[in-house]
KEDO-798804 format. One record per residue: residue number from 1; residue in one letter; x, y, z of N, C-alpha, C, O in turn. Coordinates in nm, 2 decimals. Atoms other than C-alpha are relative to their C-alpha. Layout:
N
i NUM | aa A | nX X | nY Y | nZ Z | caX X | caY Y | caZ Z | cX X | cY Y | cZ Z | oX X | oY Y | oZ Z
...
//
This chain:
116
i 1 | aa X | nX 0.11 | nY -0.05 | nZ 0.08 | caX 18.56 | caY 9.25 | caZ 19.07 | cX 0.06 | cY 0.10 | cZ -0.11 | oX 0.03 | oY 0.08 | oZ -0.23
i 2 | aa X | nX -0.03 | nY -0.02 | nZ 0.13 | caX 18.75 | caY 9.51 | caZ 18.89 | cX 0.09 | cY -0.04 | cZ -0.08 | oX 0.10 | oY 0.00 | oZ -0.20
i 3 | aa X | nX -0.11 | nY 0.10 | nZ 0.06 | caX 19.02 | caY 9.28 | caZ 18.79 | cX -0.08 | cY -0.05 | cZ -0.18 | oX -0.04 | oY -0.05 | oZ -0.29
i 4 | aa X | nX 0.11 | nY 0.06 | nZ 0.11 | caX 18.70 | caY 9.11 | caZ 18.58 | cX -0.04 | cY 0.08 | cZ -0.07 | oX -0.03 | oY 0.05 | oZ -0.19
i 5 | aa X | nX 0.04 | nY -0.07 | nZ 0.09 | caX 18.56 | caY 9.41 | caZ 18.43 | cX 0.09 | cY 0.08 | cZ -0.05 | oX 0.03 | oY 0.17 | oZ -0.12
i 6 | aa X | nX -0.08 | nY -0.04 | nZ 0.09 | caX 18.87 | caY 9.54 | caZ 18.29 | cX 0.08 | cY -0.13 | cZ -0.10 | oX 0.16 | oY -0.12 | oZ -0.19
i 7 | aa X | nX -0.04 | nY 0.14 | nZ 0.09 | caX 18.95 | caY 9.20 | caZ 18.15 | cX -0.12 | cY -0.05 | cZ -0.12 | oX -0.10 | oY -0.12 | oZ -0.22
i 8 | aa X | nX 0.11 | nY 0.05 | nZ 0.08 | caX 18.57 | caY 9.17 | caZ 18.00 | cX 0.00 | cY 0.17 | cZ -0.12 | oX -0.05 | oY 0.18 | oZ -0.23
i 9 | aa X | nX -0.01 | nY -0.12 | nZ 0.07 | caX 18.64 | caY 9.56 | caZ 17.87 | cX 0.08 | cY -0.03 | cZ -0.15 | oX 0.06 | oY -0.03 | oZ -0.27
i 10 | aa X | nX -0.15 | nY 0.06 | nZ 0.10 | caX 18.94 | caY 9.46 | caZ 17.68 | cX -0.04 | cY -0.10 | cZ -0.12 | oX -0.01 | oY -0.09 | oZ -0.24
i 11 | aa X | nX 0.07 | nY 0.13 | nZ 0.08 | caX 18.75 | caY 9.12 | caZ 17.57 | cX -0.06 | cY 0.07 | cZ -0.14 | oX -0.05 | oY 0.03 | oZ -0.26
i 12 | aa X | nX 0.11 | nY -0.07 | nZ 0.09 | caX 18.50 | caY 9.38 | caZ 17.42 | cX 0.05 | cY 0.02 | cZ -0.10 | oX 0.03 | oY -0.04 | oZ -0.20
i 13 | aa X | nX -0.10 | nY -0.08 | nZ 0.14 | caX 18.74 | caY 9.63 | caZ 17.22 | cX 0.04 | cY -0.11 | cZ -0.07 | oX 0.03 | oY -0.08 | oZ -0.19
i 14 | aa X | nX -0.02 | nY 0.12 | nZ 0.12 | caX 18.85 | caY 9.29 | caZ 17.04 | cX -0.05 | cY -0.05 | cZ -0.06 | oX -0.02 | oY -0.09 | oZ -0.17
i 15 | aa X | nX 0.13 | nY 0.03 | nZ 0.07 | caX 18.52 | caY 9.19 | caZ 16.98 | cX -0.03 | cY 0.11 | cZ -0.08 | oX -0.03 | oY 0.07 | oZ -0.20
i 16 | aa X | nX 0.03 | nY -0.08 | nZ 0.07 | caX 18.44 | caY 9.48 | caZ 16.84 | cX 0.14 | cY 0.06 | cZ -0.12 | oX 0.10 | oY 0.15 | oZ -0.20
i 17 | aa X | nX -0.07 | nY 0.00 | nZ 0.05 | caX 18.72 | caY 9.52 | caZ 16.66 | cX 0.06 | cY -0.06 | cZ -0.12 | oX 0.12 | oY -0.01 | oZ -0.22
i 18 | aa X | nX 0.00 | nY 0.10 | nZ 0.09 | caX 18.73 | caY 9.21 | caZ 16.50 | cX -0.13 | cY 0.04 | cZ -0.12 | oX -0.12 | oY 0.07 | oZ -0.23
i 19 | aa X | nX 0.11 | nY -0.05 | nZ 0.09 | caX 18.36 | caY 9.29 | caZ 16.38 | cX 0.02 | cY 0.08 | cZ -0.09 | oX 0.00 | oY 0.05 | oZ -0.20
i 20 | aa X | nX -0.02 | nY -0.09 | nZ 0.11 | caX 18.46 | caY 9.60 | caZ 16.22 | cX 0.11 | cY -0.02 | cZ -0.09 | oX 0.12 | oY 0.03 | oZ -0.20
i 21 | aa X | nX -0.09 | nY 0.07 | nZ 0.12 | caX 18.72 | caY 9.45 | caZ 16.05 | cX -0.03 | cY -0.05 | cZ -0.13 | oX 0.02 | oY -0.04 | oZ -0.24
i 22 | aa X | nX 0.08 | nY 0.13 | nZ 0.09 | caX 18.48 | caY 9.18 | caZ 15.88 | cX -0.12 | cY 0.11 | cZ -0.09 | oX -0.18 | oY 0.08 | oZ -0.19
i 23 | aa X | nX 0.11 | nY -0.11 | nZ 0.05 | caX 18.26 | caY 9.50 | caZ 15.80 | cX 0.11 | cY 0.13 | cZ -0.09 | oX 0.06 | oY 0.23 | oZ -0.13
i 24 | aa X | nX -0.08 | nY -0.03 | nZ 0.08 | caX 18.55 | caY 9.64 | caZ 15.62 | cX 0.03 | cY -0.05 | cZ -0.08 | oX 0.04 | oY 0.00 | oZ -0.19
i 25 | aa X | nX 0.01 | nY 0.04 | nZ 0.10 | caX 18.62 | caY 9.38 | caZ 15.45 | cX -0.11 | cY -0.02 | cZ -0.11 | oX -0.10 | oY 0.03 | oZ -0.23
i 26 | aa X | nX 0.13 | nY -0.02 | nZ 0.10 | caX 18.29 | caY 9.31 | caZ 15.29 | cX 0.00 | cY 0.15 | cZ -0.06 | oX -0.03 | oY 0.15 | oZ -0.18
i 27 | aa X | nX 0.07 | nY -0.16 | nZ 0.06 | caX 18.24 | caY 9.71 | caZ 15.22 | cX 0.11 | cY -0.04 | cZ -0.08 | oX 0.08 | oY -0.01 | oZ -0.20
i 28 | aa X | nX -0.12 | nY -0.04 | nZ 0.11 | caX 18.59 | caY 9.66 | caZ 15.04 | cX -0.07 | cY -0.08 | cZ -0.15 | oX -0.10 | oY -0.04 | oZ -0.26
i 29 | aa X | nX 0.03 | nY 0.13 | nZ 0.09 | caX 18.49 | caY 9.31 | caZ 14.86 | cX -0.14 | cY 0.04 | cZ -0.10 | oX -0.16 | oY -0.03 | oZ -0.19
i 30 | aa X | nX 0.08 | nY -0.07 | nZ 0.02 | caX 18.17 | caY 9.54 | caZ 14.76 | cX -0.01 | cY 0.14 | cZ -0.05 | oX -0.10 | oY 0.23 | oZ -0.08
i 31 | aa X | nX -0.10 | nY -0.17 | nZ 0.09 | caX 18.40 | caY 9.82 | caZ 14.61 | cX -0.12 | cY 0.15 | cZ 0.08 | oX -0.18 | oY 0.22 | oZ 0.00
i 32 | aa X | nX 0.01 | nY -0.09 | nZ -0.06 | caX 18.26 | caY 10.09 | caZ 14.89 | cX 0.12 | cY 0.03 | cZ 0.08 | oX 0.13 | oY 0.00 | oZ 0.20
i 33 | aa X | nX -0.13 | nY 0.00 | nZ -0.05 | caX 18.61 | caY 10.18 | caZ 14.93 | cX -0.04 | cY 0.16 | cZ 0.18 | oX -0.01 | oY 0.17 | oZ 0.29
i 34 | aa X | nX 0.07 | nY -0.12 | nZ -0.12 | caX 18.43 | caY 10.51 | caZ 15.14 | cX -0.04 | cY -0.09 | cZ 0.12 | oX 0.03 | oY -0.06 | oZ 0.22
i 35 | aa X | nX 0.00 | nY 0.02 | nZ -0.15 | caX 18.32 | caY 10.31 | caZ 15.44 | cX 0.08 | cY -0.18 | cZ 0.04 | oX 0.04 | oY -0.24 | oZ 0.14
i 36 | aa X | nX -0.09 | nY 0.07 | nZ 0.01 | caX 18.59 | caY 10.01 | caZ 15.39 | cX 0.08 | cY 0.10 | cZ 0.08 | oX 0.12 | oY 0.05 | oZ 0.19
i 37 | aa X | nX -0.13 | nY -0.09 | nZ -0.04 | caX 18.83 | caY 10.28 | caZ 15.49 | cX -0.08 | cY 0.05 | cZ 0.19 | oX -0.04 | oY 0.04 | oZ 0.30
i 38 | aa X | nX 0.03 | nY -0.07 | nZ -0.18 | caX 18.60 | caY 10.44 | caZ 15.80 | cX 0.07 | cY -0.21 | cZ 0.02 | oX 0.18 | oY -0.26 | oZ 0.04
i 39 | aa X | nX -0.02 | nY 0.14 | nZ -0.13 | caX 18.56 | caY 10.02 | caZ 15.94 | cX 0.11 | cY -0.02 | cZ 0.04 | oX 0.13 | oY -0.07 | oZ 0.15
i 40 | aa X | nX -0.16 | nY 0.04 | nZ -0.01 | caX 18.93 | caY 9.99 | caZ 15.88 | cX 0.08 | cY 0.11 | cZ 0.11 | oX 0.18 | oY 0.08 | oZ 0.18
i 41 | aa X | nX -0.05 | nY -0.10 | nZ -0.08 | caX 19.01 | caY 10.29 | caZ 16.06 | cX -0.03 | cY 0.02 | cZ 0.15 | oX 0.05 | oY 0.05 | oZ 0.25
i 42 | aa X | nX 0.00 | nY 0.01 | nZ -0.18 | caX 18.78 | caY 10.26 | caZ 16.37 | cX 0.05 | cY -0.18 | cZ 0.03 | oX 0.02 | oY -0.22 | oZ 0.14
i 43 | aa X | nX -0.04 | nY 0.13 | nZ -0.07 | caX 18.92 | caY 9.88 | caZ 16.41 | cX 0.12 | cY 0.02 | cZ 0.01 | oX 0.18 | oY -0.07 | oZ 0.07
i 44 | aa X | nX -0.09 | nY -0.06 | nZ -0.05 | caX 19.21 | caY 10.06 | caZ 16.43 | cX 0.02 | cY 0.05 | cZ 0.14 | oX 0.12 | oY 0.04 | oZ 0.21
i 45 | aa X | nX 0.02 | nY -0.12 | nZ -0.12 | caX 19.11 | caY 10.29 | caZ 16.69 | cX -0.03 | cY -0.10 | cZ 0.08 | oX 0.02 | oY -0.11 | oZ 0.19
i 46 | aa X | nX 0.06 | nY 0.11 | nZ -0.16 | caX 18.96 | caY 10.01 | caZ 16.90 | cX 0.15 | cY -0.09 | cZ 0.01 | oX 0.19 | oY -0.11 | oZ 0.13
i 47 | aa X | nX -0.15 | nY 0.07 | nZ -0.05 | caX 19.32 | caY 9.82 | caZ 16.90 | cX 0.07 | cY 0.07 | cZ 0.03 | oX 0.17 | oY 0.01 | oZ 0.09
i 48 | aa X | nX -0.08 | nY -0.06 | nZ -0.07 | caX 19.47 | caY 10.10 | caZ 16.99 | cX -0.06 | cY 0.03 | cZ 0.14 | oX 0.02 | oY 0.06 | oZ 0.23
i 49 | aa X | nX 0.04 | nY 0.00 | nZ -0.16 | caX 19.23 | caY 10.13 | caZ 17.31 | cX 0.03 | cY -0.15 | cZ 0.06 | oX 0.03 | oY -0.18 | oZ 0.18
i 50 | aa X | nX -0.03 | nY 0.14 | nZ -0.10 | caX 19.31 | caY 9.77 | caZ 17.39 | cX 0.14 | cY 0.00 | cZ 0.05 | oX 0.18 | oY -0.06 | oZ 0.15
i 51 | aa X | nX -0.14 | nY 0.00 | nZ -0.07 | caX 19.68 | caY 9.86 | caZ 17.41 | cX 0.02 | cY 0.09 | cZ 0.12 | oX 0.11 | oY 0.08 | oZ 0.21
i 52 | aa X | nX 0.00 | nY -0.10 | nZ -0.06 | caX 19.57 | caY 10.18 | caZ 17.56 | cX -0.05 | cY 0.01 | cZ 0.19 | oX -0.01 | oY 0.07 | oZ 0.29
i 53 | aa X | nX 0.06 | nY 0.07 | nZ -0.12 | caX 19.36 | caY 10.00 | caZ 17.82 | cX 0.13 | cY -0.08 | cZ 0.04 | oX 0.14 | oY -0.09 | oZ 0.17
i 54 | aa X | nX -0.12 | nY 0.15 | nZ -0.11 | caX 19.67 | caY 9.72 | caZ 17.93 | cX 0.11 | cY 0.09 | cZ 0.05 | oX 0.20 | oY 0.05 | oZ 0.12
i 55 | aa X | nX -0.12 | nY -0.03 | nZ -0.08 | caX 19.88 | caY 9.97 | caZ 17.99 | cX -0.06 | cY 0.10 | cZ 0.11 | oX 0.03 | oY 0.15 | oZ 0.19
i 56 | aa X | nX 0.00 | nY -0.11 | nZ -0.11 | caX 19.69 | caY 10.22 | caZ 18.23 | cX -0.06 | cY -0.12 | cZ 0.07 | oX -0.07 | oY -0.09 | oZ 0.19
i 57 | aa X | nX 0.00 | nY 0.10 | nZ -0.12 | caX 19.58 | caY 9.88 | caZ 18.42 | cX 0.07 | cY -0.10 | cZ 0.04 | oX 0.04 | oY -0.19 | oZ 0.11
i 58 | aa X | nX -0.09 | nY 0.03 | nZ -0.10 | caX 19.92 | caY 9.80 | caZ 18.47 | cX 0.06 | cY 0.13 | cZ 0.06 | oX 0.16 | oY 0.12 | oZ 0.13
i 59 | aa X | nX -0.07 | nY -0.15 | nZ -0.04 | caX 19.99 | caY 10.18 | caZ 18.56 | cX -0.11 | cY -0.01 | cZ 0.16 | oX -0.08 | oY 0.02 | oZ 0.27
i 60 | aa X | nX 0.15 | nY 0.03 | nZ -0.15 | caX 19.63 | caY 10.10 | caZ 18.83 | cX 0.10 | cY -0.08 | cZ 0.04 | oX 0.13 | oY -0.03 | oZ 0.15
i 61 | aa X | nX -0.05 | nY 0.09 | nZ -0.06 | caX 19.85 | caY 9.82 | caZ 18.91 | cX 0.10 | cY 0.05 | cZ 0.14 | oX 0.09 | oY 0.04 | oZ 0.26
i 62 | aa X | nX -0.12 | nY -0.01 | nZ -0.08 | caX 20.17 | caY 9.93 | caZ 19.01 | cX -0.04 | cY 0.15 | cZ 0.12 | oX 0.04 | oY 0.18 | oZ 0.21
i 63 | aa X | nX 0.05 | nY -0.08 | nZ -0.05 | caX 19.98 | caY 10.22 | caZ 19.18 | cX -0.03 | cY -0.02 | cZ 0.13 | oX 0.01 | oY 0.05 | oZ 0.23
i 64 | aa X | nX 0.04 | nY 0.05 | nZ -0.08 | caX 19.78 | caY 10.00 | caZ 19.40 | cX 0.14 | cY -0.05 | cZ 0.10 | oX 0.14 | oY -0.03 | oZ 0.22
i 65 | aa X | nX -0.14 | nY 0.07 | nZ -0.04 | caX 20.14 | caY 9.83 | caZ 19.48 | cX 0.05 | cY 0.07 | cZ 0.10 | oX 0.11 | oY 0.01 | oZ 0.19
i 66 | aa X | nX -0.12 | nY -0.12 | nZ -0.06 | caX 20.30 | caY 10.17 | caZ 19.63 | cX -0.09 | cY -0.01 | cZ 0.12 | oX -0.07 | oY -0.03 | oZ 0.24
i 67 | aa X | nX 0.10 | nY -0.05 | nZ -0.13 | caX 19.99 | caY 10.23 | caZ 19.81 | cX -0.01 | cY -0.08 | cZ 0.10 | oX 0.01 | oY -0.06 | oZ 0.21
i 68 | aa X | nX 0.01 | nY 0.13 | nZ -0.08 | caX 19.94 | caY 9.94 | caZ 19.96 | cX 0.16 | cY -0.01 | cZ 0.12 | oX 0.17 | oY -0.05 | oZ 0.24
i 69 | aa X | nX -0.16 | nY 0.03 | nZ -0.07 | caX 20.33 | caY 9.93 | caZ 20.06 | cX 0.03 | cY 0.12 | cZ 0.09 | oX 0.09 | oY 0.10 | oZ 0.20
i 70 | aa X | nX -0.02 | nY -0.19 | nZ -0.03 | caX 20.34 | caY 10.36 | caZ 20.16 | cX -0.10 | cY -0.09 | cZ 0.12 | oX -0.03 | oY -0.14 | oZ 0.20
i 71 | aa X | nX 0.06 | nY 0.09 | nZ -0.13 | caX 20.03 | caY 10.17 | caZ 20.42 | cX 0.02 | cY -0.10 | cZ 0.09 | oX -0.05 | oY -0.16 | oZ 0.17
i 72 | aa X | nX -0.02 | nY 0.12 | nZ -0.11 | caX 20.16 | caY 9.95 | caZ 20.59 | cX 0.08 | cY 0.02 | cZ 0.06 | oX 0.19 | oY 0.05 | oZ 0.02
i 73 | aa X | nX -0.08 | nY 0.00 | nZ -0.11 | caX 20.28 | caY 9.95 | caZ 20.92 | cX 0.16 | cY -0.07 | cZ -0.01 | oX 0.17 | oY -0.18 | oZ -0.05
i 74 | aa X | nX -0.11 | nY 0.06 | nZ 0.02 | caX 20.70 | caY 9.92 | caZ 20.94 | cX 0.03 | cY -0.09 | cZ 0.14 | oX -0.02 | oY -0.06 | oZ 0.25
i 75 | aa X | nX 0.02 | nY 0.09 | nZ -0.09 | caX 20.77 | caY 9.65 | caZ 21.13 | cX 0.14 | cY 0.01 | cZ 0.10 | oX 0.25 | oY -0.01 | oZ 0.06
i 76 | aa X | nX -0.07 | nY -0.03 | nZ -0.15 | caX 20.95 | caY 9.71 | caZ 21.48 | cX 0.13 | cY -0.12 | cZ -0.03 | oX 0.13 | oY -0.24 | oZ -0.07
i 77 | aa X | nX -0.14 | nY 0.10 | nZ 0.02 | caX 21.35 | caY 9.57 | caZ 21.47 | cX -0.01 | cY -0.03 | cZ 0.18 | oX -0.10 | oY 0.02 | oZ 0.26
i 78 | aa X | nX 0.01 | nY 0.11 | nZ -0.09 | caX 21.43 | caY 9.35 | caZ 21.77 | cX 0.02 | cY 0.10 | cZ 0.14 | oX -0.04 | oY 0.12 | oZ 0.25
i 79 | aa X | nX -0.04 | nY -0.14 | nZ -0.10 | caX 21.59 | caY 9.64 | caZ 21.96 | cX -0.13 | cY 0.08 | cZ 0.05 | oX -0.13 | oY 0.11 | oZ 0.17
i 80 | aa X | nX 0.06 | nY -0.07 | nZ -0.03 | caX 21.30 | caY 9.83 | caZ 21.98 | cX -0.12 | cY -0.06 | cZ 0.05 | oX -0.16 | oY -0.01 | oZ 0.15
i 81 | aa X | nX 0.04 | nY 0.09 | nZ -0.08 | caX 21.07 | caY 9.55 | caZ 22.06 | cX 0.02 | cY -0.05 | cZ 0.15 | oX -0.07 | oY -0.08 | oZ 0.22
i 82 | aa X | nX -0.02 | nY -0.01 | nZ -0.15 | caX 21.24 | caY 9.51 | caZ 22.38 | cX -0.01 | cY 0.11 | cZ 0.07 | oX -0.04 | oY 0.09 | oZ 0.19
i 83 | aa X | nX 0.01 | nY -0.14 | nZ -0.07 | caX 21.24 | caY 9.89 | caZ 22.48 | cX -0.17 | cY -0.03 | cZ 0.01 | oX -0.22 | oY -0.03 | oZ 0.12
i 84 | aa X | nX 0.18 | nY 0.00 | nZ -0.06 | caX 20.84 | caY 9.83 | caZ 22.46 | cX -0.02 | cY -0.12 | cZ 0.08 | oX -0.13 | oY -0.10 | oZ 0.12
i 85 | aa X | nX 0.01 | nY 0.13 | nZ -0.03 | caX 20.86 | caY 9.48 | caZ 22.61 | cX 0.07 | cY 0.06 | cZ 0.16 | oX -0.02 | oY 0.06 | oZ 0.26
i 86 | aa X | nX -0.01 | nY -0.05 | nZ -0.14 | caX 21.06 | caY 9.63 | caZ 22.94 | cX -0.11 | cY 0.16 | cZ 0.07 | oX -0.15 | oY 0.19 | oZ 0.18
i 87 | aa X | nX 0.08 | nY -0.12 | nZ -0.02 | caX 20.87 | caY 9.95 | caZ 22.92 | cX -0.15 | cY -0.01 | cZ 0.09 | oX -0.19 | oY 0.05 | oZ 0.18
i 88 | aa X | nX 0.12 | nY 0.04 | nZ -0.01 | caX 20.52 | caY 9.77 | caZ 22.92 | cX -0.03 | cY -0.09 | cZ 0.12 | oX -0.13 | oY -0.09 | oZ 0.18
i 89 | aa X | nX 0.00 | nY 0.07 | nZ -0.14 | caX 20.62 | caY 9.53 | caZ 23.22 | cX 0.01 | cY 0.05 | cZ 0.13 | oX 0.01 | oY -0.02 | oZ 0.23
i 90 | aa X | nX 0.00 | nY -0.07 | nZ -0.13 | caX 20.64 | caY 9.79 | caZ 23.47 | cX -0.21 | cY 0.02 | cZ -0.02 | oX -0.26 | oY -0.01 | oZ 0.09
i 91 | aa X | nX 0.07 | nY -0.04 | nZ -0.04 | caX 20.27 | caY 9.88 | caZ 23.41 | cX -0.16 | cY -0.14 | cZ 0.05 | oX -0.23 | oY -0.19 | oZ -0.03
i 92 | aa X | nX 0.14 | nY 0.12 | nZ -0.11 | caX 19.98 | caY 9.61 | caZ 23.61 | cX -0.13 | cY 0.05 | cZ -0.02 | oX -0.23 | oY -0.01 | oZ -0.01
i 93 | aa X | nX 0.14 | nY -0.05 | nZ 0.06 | caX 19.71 | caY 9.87 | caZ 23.48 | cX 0.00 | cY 0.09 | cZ -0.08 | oX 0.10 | oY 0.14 | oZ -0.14
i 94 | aa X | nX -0.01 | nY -0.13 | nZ 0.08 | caX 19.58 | caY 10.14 | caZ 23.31 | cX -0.01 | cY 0.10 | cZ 0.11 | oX -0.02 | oY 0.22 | oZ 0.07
i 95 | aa X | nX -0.03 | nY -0.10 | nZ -0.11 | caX 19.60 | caY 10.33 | caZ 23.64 | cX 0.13 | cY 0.08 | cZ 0.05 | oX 0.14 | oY 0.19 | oZ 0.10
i 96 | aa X | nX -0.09 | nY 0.01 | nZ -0.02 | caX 19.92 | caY 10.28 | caZ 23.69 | cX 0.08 | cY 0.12 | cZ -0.15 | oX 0.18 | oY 0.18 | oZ -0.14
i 97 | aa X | nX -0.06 | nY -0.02 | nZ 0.14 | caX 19.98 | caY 10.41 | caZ 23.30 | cX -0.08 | cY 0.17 | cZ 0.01 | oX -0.04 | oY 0.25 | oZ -0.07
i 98 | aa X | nX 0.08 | nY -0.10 | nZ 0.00 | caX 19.76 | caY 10.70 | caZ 23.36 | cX 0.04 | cY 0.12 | cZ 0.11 | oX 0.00 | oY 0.24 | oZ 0.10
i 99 | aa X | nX -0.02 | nY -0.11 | nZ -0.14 | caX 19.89 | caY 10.87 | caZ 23.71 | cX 0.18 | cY 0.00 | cZ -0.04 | oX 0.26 | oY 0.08 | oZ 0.02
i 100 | aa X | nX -0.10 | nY 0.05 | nZ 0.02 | caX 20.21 | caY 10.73 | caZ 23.57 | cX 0.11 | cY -0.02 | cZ 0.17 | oX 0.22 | oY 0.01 | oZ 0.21
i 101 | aa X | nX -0.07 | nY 0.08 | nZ -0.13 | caX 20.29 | caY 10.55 | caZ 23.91 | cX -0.05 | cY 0.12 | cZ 0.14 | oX -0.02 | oY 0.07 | oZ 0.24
i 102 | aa X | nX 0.04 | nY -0.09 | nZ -0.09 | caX 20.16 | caY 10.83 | caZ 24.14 | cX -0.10 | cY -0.05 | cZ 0.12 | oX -0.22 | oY -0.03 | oZ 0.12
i 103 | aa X | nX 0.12 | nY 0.05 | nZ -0.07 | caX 19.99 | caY 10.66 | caZ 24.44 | cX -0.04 | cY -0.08 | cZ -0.01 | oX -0.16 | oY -0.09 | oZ 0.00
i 104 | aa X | nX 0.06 | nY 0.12 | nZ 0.08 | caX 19.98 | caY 10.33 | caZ 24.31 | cX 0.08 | cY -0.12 | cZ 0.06 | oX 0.20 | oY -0.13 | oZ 0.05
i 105 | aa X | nX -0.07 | nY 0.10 | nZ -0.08 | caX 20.05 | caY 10.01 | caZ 24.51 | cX -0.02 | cY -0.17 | cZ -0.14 | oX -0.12 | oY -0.23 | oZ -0.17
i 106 | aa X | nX 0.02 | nY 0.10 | nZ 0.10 | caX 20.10 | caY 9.73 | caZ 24.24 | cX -0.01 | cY -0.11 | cZ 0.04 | oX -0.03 | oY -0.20 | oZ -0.04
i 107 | aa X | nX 0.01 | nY 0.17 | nZ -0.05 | caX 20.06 | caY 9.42 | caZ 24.53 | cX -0.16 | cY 0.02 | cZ 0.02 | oX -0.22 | oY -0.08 | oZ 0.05
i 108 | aa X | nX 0.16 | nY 0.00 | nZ -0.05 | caX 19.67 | caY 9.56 | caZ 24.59 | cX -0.10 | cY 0.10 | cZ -0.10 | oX -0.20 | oY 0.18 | oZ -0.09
i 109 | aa X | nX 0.05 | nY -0.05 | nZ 0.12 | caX 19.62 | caY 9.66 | caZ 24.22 | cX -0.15 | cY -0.07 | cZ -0.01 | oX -0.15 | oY -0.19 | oZ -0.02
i 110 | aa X | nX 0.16 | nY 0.05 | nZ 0.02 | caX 19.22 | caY 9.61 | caZ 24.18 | cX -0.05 | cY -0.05 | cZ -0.19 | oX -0.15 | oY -0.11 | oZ -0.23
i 111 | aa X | nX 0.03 | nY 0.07 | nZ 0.12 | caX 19.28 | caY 9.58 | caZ 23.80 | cX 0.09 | cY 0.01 | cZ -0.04 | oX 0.12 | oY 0.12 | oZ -0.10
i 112 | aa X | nX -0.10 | nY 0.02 | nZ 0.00 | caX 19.58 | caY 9.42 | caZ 23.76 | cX -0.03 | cY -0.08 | cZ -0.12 | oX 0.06 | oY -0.08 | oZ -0.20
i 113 | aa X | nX 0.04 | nY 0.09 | nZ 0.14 | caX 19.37 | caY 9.15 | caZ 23.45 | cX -0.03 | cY 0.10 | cZ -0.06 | oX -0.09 | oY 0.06 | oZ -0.16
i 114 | aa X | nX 0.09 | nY -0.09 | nZ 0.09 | caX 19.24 | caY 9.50 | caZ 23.29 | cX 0.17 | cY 0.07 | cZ -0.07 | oX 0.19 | oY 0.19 | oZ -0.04
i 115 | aa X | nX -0.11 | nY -0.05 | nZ 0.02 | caX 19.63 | caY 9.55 | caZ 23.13 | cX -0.07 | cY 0.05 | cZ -0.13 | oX -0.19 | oY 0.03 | oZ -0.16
i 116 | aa X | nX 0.00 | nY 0.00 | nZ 0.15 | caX 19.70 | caY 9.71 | caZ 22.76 | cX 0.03 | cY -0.08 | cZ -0.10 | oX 0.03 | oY -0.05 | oZ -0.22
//
């Protein structure tokens, strides 16, 4: 979504841009050198926001990029996968994980399908 309306923003400042261009020339071709000069100036100004615009939404870009990457869970190496992989096979419940073994017969566990 905003991918599109900074793509139709951009569209704009060109359209408009272009226009005042065409509204400069005529004022010129019409020897009103006085607002020849403004149209020529703001179709200036509008091309400089189209450059102005492409570069703070590749600055949004690479922004989204960090953040997205700064979020994201680091992904467990092989070694440490097994430390939770033996760790996790001692427990048959959450009772068991909760008293941490205290009183706890694992052949007449009552919820031995209720694992983590």
């Amino acid at each position: 979504m905003t991918r599109r309306f900074t793509h139709a923003l951009a569209a704009l400042y060109a359209l408009i841009a272009c226009v005042l261009l065409r509204c400069a020339v005529v004022s010129y071709q019409h020897e009103a050198l006085h607002y020849a000069a403004f149209f020529a100036a703001a179709a200036v100004a509008f091309a400089t926001a189209i450059a102005h615009h492409s570069y703070l939404r590749d600055e949004l870009r690479f922004a989204h990029a960090q953040l997205d990457a700064a979020t994201r869970p680091r992904a467990a190496t092989p070694v440490e996968d097994g430390v939770q992989a033996v760790f996790a096979a001692g427990w048959c419940c959450d009772g068991w994980a909760a008293t941490a073994g205290a009183e706890h017969d694992p052949e007449h566990c009552t919820r031995k399908d209720q694992t983590l």
